[in-house]
N, C-alpha and C positions, 0 to 999 in steps of 0.2 A: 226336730229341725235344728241344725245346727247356727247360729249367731256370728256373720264374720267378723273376724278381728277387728276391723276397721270398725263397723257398725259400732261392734263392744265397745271400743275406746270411744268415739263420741260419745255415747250412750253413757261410760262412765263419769267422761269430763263433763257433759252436759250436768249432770245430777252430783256430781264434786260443786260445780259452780251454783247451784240452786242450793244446797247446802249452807254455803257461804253466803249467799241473798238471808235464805232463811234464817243464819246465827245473828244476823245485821240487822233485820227489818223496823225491829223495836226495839234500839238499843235503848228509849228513854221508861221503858215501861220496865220496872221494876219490882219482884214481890223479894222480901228481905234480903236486898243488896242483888240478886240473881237477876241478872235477866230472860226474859220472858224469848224465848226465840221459836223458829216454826220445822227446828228441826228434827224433832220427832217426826213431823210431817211429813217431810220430804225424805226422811231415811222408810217410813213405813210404805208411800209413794216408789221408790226407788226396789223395794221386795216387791210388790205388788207387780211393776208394770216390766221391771228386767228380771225378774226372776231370782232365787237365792242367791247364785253363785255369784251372777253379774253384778245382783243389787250390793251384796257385801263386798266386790269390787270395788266400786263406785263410792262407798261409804270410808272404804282402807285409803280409797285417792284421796277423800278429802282429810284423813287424819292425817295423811302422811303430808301433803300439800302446809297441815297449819305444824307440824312436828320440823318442816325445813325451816318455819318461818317464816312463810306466808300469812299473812293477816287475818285469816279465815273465821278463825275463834270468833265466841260470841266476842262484843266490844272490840271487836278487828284486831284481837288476840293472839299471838304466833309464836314458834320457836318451842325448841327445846324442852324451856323452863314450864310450858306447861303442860309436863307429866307433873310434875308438886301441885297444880292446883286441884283442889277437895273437889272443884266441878266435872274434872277428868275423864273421871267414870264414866258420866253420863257422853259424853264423846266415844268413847270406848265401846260402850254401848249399843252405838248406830250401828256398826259392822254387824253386832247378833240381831237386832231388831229386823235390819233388810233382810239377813238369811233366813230370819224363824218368820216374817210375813211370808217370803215368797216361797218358803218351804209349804206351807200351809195351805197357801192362794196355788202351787201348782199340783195340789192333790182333792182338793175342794173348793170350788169358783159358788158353792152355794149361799144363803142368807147364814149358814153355821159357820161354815168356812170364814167367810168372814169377819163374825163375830169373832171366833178363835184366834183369827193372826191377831186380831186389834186385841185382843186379851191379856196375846202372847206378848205383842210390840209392849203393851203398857208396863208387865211383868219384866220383864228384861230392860230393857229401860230403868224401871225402879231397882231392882237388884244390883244390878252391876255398878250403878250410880249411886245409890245409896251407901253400899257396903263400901265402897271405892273413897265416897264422900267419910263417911265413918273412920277407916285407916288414915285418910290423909288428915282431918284435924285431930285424931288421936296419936299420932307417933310423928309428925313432922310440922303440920302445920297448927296455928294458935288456936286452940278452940276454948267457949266459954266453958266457968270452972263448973257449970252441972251438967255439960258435957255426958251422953250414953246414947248407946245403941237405941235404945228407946225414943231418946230425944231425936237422933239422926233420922230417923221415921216419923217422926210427929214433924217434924219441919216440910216431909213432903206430904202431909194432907192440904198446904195451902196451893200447890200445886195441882193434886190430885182432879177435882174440878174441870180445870182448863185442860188440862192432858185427855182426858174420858172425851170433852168437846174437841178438840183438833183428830182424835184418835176416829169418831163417829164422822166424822167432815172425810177423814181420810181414807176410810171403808167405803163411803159413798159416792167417793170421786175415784177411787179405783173400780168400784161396781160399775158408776155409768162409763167410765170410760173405755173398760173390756167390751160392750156392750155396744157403744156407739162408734167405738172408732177401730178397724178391724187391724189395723196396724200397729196398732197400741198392744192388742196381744205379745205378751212375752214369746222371746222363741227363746228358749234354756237352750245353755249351750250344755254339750255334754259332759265335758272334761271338768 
């Protein structure tokens, strides 16, 4: 069943805008200098409940939204200039996380299925963020002098934790919500 255009665009803006809640929620909670935000959340929410294509829609509004300059970024962050920051990645990110949940969630709605997208989301997420984080304090931005790949990875086991918990929060409220609310079903669009 096809998704109309209209539908899609709320559906995107709506989950553009939860994004931006989510980069903001705790901007006071801090683990080394990072803020802590729920947007992994709401990008693996956004695969789950629109589907791949729409969800990595909805995830490109909201990068392009903070790339005009829009506030969006975590610490209500905007513009241009943050393609140079080391956190980038992980923004970059959301766009594959929505596509490879709802890629997953629209070929297995089972207890597997699920564990896999959240598997997926967590992997992609780290990869693209990490490696992305790794280029940009080794070739443009300041990074400390023992600085390596190695260390760019050990810094996200402090994260690792919390991510595994929103990642489990986020499987289980796209389970009951397939479940409970018939509407909530994605309808992929086709194109």
């Amino acid at each position: 069943m096809n998704m109309s255009k209209t539908k899609e665009i709320v559906l995107c803006g709506l989950f553009a805008s939860l994004m931006a809640v989510g980069a903001n929620v705790s901007p006071f909670l801090m683990i080394g200098g990072v803020p802590v935000t729920l947007q992994l959340m709401f990008s693996i929410l956004a695969g789950g409940m629109l589907g791949s294509r729409t969800g990595a829609k909805a995830m490109t509004v909201y990068l392009t939204l903070g790339l005009v300059g829009t506030p969006v970024f975590a610490q209500f962050k905007g513009g241009p200039s943050s393609l140079l920051s080391p956190t980038f990645g992980f923004v970059l990110s959301f766009i594959a996380v929505a596509f490879g949940v709802g890629m997953v969630l629209e070929r297995n709605r089972t207890l597997t299925g699920y564990a896999a997208a959240g598997i997926l989301a967590i992997a992609l997420n780290y990869i693209i963020g990490t490696n992305f984080m790794y280029a940009a304090l080794s070739f443009w931005a300041e990074a400390p002098s023992d600085f390596s790949y190695t260390v760019a990875w050990g810094w996200m086991a402090a994260y690792l934790p919390l991510d595994l918990g929103v990642t489990a929060v986020s499987m289980v409220l796209l389970q009951r919500l397939y479940k409970a609310v018939p509407s909530v079903k994605p309808q992929y669009v086709s194109k």
